[in-house]
C-alpha positions as CSV (number, residue, x, y, z in Angstrom):
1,X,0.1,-11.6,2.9
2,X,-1.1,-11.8,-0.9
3,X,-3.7,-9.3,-2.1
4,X,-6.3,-10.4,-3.3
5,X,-8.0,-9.4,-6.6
6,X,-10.2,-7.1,-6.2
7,X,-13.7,-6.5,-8.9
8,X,-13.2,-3.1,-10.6
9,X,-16.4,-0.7,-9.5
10,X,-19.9,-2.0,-11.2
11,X,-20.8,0.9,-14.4
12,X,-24.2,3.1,-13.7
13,X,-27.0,1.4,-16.3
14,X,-26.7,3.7,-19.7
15,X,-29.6,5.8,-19.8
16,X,-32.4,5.8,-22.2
17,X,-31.8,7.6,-25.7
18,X,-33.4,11.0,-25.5
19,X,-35.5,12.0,-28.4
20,X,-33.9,14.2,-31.2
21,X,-35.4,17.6,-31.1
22,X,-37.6,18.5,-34.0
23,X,-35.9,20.1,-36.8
24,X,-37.0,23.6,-37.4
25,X,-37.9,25.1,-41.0
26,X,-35.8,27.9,-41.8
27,X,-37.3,31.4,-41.6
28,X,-37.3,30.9,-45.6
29,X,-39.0,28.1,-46.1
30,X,-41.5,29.4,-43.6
31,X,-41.9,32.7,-45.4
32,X,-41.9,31.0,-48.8
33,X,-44.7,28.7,-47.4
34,X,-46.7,31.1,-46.5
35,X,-46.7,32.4,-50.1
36,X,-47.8,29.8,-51.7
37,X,-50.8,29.3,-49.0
38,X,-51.9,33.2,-50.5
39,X,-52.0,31.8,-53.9
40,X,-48.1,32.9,-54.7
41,X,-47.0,30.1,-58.2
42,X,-43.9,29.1,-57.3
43,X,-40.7,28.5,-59.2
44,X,-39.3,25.0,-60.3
45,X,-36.2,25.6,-58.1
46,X,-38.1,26.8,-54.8
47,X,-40.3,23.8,-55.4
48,X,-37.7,21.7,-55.2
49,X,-36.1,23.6,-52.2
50,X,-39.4,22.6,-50.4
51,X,-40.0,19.6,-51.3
52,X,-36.2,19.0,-50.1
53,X,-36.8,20.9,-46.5
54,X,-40.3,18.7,-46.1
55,X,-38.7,15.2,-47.2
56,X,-36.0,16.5,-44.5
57,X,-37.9,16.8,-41.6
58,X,-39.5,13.5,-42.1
59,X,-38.9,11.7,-39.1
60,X,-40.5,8.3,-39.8
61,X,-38.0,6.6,-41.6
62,X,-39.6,4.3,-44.7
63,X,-43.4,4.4,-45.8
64,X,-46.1,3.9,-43.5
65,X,-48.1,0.6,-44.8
66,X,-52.3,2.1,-45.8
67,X,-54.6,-0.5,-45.1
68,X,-58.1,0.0,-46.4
């Protein structure tokens, strides 16, 4: 009596990609933001570390397209 080939077990449908989580700002950038709300002028460097954290958290990838 030959055996007979059998079909290896079906695989469970992948699921869905789950959303990435949002990223948080850093209790830094938060407090530094705040500062600058009040009127606080700052520095070329922390301007740069925020324009860093906000281009960072972007989570559109590209340009969005403006129509008039």
């Amino acid at each position: 009596m030959a055996k007979t080939p059998s079909k290896p077990p079906a695989r469970p449908a992948p699921k869905p990609a789950a959303k990435p989580a949002p990223r948080q700002t850093s209790p830094k950038m938060s407090t530094l933001g705040a500062k600058v709300m009040n009127g606080y002028k700052p520095t070329r460097a922390e301007q740069v570390s925020m324009a860093a954290s906000l281009v960072s958290q972007d989570q559109t990838k590209g340009q969005n397209s403006r129509t008039k």
